[in-house]
C-alpha positions as a Markdown table, in Angstrom:
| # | Residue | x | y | z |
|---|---|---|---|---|
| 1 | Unk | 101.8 | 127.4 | 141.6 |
| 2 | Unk | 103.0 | 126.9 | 145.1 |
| 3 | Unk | 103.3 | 129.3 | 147.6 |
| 4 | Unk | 107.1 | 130.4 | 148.1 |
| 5 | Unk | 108.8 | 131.3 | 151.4 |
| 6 | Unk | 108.9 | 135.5 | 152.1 |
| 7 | Unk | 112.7 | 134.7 | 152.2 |
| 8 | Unk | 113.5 | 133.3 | 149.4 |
| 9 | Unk | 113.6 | 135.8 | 146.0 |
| 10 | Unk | 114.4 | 132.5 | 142.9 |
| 11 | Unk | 112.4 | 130.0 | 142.3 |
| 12 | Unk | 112.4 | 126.7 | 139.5 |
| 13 | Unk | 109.1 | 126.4 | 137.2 |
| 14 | Unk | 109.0 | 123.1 | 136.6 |
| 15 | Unk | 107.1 | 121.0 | 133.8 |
| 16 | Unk | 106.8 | 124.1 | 130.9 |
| 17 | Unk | 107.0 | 122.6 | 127.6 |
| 18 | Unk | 110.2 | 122.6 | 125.4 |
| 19 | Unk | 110.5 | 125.2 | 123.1 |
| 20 | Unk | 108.2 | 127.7 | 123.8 |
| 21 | Unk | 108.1 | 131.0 | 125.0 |
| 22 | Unk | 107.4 | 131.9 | 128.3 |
| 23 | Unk | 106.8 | 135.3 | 130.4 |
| 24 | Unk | 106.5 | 135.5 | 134.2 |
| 25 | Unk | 104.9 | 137.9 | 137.0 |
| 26 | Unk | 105.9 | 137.2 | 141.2 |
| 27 | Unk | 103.0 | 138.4 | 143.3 |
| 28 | Unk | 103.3 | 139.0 | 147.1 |
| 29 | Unk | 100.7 | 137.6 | 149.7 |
| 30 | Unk | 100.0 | 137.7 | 153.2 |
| 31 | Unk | 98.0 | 136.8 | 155.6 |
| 32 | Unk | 95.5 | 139.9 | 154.3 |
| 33 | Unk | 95.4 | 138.9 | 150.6 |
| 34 | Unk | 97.3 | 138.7 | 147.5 |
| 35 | Unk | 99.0 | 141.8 | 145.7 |
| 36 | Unk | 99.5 | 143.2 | 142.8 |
| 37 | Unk | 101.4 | 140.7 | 140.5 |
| 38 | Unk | 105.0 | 142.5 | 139.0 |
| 39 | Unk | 105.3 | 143.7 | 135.3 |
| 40 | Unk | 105.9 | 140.6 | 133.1 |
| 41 | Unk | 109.7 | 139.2 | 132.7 |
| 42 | Unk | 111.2 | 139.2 | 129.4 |
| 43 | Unk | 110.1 | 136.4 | 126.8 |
| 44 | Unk | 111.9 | 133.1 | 127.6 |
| 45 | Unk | 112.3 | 130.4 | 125.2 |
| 46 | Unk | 112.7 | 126.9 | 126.9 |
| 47 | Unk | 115.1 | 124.9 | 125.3 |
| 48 | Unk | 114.7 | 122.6 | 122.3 |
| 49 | Unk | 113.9 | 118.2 | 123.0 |
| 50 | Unk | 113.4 | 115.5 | 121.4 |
| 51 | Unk | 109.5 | 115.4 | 119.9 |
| 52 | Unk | 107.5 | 113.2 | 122.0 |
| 53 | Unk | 104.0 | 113.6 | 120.3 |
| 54 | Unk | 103.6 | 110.8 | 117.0 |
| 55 | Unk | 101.2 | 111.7 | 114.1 |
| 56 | Unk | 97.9 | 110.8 | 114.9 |
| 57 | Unk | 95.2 | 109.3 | 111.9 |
| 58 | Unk | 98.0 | 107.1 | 110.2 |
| 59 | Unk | 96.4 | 105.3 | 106.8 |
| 60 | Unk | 96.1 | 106.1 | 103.3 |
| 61 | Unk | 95.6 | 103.9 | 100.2 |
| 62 | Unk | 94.8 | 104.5 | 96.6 |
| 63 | Unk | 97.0 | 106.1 | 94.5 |
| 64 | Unk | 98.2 | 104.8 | 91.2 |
| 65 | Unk | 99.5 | 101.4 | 90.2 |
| 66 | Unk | 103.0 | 100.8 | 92.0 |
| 67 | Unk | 102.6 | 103.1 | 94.9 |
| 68 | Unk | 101.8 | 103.0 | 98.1 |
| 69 | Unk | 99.9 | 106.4 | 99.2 |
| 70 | Unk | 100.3 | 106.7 | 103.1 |
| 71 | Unk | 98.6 | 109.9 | 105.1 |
| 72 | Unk | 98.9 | 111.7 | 108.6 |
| 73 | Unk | 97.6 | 114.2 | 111.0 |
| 74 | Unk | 100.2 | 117.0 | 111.1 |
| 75 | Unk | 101.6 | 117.9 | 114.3 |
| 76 | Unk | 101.3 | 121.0 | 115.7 |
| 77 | Unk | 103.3 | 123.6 | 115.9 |
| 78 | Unk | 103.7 | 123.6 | 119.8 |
| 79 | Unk | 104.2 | 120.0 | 119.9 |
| 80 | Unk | 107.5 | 120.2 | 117.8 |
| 81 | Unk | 110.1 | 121.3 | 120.2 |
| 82 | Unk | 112.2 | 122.6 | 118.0 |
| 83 | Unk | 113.6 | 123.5 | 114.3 |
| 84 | Unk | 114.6 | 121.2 | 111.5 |
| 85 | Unk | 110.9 | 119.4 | 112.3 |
| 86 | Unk | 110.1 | 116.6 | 109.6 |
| 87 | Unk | 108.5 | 113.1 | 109.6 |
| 88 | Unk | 110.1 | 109.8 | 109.3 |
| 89 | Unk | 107.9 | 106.5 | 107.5 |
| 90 | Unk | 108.3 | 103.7 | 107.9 |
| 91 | Unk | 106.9 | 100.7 | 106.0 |
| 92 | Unk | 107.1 | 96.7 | 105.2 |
| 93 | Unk | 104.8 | 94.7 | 103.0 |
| 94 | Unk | 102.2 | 92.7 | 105.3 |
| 95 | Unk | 104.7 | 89.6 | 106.6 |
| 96 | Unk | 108.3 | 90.9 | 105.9 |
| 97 | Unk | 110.8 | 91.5 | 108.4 |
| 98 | Unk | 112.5 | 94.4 | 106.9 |
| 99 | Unk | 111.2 | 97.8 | 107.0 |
| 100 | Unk | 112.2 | 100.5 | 104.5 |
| 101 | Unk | 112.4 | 103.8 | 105.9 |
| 102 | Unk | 111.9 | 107.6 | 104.3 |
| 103 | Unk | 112.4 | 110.8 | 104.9 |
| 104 | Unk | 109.8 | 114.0 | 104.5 |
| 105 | Unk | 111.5 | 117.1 | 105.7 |
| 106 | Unk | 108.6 | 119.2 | 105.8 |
| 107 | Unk | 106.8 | 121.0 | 108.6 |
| 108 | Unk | 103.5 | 120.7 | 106.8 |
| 109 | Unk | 103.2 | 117.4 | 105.3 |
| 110 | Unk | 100.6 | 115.4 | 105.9 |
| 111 | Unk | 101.5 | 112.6 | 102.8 |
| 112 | Unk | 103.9 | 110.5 | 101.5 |
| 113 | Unk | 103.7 | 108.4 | 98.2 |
| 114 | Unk | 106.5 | 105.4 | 98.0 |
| 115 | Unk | 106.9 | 104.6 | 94.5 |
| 116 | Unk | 107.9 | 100.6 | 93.7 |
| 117 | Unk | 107.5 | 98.9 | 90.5 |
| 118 | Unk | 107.5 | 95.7 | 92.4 |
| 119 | Unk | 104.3 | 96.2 | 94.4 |
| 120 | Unk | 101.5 | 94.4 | 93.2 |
| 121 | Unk | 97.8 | 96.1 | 93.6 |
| 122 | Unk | 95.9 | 96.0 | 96.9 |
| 123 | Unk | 99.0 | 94.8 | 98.7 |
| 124 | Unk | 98.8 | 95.1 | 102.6 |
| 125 | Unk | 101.4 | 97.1 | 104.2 |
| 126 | Unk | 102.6 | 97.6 | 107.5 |
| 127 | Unk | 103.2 | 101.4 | 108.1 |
| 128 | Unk | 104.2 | 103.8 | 110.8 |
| 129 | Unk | 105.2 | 107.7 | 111.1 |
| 130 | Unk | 107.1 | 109.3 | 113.3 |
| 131 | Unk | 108.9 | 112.7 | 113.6 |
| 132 | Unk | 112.7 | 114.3 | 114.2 |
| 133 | Unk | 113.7 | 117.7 | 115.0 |
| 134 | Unk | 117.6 | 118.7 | 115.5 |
| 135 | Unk | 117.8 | 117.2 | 118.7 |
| 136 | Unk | 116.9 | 113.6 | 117.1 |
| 137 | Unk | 114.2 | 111.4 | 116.3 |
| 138 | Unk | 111.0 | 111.2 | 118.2 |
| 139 | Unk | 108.2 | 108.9 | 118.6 |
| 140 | Unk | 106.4 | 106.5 | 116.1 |
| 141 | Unk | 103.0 | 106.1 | 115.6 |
| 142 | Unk | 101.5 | 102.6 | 115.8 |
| 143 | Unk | 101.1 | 100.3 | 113.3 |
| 144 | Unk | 99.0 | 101.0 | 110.5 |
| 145 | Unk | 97.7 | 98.6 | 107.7 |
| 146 | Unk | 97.9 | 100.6 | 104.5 |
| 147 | Unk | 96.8 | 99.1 | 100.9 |
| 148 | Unk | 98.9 | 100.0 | 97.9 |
| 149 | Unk | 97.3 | 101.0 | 94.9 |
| 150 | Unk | 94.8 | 99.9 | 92.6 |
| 151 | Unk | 95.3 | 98.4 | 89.0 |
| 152 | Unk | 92.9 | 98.2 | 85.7 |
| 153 | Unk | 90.5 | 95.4 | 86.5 |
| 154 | Unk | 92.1 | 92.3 | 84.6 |
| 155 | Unk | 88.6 | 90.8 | 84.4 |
| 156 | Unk | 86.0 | 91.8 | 81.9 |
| 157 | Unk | 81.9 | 90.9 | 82.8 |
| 158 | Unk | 80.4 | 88.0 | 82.2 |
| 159 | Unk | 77.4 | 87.3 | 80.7 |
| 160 | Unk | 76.5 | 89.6 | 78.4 |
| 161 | Unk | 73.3 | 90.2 | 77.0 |
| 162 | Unk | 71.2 | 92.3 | 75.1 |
| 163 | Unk | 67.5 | 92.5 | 74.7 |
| 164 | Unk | 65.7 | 94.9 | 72.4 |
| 165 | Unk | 62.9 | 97.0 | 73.9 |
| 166 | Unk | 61.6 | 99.6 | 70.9 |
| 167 | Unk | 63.4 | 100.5 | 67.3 |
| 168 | Unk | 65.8 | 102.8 | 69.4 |
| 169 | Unk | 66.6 | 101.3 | 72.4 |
| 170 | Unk | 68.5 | 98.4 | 73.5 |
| 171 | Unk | 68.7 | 96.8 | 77.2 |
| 172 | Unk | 72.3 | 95.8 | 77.9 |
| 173 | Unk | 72.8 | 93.4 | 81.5 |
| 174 | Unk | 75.8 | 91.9 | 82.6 |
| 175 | Unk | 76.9 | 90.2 | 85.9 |
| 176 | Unk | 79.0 | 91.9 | 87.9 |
| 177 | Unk | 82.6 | 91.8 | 88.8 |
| 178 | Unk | 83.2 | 90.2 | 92.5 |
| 179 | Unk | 85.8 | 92.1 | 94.4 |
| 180 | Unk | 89.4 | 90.1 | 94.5 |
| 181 | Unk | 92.7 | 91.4 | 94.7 |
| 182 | Unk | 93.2 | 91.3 | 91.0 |
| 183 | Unk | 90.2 | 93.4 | 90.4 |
| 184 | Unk | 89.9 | 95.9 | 93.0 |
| 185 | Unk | 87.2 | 97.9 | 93.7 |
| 186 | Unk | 84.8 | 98.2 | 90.6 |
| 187 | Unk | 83.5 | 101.9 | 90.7 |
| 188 | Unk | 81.5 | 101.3 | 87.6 |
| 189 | Unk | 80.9 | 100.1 | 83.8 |
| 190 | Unk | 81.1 | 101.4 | 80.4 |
| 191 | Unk | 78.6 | 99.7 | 77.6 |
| 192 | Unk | 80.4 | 100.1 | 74.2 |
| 193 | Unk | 78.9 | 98.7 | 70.9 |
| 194 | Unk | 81.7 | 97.3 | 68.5 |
């Protein structure tokens, strides 16, 4: 802190954060040294803002057919600057010029699932977050490409074959499913015998 006057007995702190509680001690100082500093003021509590701090780690994905499964960093608690702290997403398919917009009043969340029957699996979104307190709405996040959910794959091996190798075992081989949109991500197979 700078070094005040002898004269003058009130000084301005300047750059504290909104908010947050605050205690103060004055010391004297000459030319010999630096006293002994005062017994602490009384807690201060700055005054509430607008948050200026966006979620951090935006992105997501999976999540069931029709959805759209988008995740955050919280922010913490000193980064808030005051009550009624909540996040606000937004998100447009990949393209679109309209953005829909939601709501998540809680403190702690760190998710949000949009539900539409009208998305169709893997779709790119565009998606940001941002957060709102009582004294309004904050910062957003940048944009974020978020996939929506994954269907059944709607395409079944080809190529299957079978090739006995003793009375009680049977080698099964199939080529395997290319990723597409319509597929997804194959995570594995299941042999059945009709």
């Amino acid at each position: 802190p700078e070094v005040i006057n002898g004269r003058t007995h009130k000084a301005t702190v300047v750059d504290l954060s909104p908010w947050v509680e605050y205690e103060f001690r004055v010391v004297a100082s000459n030319s010999v040294g630096i006293g002994e500093p005062s017994r602490p003021s009384a807690l201060l509590k700055t005054k509430a803002a607008v948050p200026v701090v966006a979620p951090t780690n935006v992105s997501g994905g999976g999540g069931s057919r029709s959805e759209l499964v988008i995740t955050w960093e919280p922010v913490p608690e000193e980064l808030q600057n005051g009550d009624g702290f909540g996040y606000i997403v937004v998100l447009r398919p990949l393209g679109s010029t309209t953005w829909t917009k939601a709501v998540v009043a809680s403190v702690e969340a760190s998710k949000y699932v949009y539900r539409n029957e009208s998305i169709t699996p893997l779709s790119p979104f565009e998606v940001k977050v941002g957060v709102y307190n009582n004294e309004g709405e904050g910062t957003l996040s940048s944009i974020s490409i978020v996939y929506s959910g994954e269907d059944e794959p709607q395409i079944a091996p080809a190529g299957a074959s079978a090739l006995s190798v003793s009375a009680a075992e049977v080698e099964v081989s199939w080529q395997p499913i290319a990723w597409n949109r319509h597929t997804g991500r194959v995570l594995g197979y299941e042999v059945r015998q009709p």
